[in-house]
N, C-alpha and C positions, 0 to 999 in steps of 0.2 A: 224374865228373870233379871232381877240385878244383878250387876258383875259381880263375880266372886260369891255371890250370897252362901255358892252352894260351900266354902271354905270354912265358912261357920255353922254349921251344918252337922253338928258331931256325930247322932245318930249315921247318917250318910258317908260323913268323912270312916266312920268305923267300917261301912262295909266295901268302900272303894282307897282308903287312904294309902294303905301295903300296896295296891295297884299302879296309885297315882305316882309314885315315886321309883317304880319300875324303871328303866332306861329303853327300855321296850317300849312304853308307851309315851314317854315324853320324845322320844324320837319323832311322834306322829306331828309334832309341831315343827316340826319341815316339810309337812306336806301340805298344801296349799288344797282346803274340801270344794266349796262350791265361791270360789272368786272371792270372797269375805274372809272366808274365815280360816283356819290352820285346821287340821285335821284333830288336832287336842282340842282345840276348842269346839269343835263339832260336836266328837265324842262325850267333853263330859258336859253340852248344854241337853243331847238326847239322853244322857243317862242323869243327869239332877231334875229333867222336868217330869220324866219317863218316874224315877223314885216318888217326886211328891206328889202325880197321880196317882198309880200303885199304892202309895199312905193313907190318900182319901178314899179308896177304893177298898181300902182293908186285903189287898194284894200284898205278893211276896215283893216288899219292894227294898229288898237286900238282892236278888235275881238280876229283877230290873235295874237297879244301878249297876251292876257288875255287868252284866250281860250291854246294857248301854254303853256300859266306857267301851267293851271288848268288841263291837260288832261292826267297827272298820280299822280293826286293828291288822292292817297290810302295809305293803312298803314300795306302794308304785303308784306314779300317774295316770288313775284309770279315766282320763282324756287321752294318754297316748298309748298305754300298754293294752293288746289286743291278744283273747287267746281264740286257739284253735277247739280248746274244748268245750265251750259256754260263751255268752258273755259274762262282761262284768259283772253284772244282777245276780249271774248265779255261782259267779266263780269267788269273789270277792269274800263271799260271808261263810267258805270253807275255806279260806286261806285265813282267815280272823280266826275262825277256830283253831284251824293248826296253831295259829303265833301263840292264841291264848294258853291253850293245852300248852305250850312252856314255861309259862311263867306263872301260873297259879288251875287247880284243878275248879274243873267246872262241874257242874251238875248236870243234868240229863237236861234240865227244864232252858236253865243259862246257855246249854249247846241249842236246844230246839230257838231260845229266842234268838240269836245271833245267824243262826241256820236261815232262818225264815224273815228276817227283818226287810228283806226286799221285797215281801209279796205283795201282787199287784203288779210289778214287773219279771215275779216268777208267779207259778203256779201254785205253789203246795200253802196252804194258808196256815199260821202259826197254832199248835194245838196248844198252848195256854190261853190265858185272857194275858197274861204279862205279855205275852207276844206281840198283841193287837196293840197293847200300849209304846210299846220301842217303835214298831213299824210306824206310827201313825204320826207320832212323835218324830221322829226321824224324817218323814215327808214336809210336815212344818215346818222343820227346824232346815232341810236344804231349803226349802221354797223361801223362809226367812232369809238365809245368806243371801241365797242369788238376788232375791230383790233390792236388797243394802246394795248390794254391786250395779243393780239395775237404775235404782233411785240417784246414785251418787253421780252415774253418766248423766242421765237427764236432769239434774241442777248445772255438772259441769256445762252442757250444751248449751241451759238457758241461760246463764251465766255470761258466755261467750255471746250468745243473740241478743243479750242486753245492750253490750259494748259498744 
C-alpha cells in the first residue's frame, strides 16, 4: 500500500472517516504494535488492505474496514500487561469490542470479525468470509512490521562490519 493512499479513498474514507477522527482511536498512535509501527498505523494498514480485498471479493467491505480499524482497539502494552484470565490472543479482541461498543455501534458480523481476528492463536475460527480476510491480513501486516524492524538491525550491523 502506498502511504496515505487509503486518504484518498473516499468510498473507505465514508465508511471508517467519523471513526478515524475519534480521540479513542487516534490515542492508539501512542502505542507502539509490532517494533515498526504505532498501533494506528497498524490498525488502519489491516483495515484498508482487509477493505480493497473484501471490494474485489464483492465482500462486505464497509464490515471489514470498520471492523479492521476497531480490532486492536485497546490501551496497554500487551508485551508487558499479563491477565489471569486468557492470554492476550484472547483477551485483547473483547477489550476492542468493549472500546468499540463506545464509540460507534457495531454489527453482529463487525463483533464476530474483531472477536475472532486472532484465530489460529485462539480456537473458534471466524464465521464470515470477512473474518478470514482481517485475520489473515492482520498476520501479514504484523509479520510486515516486525520484519522492517528486523531488516533495519541487520543493515545497522552490516553497516558497523563494514567499518
Amino acid at each position: 500500500m502506498k502511504e496515505n493512499e487509503w486518504r484518498n479513498d473516499a468510498e473507505y474514507m465514508s465508511y471508517v472517516g467519523n471513526l478515524l477522527v475519534k480521540p479513542e482511536v487516534q490515542k492508539l498512535s501512542e502505542f507502539q504494535q509490532h517494533h515498526y509501527a504505532s498501533r494506528l498505523d497498524h490498525v488502519i494498514n489491516v483495515s484498508y488492505v482487509s477493505y480493497r480485498i473484501a471490494k474485489k471479493l464483492k465482500l462486505d467491505a464497509c464490515a471489514v474496514a470498520r471492523a479492521g480499524l476497531l480490532h486492536d482497539l485497546f490501551y496497554y502494552d500487551w508485551r508487558e500487561t499479563k491477565f489471569d484470565l486468557g492470554t492476550h490472543a484472547w483477551i485483547h479482541p473483547r477489550v476492542a469490542v468493549r472500546n468499540a461498543e463506545k464509540i460507534t455501534h457495531l454489527t453482529a458480523k463487525e463483533k464476530d470479525i474483531i472477536i475472532k481476528h486472532m484465530w489460529g492463536a485462539t480456537l473458534v475460527p471466524p464465521k464470515y468470509p470477512e473474518g478470514y480476510i482481517v485475520t489473515i491480513v492482520d498476520k501479514l501486516s504484523a509479520v510486515q512490521e516486525y520484519s522492517h524492524h528486523l531488516l533495519e538491525k541487520a543493515e545497522r550491523i552490516m553497516h558497523v562490519n563494514s567499518l
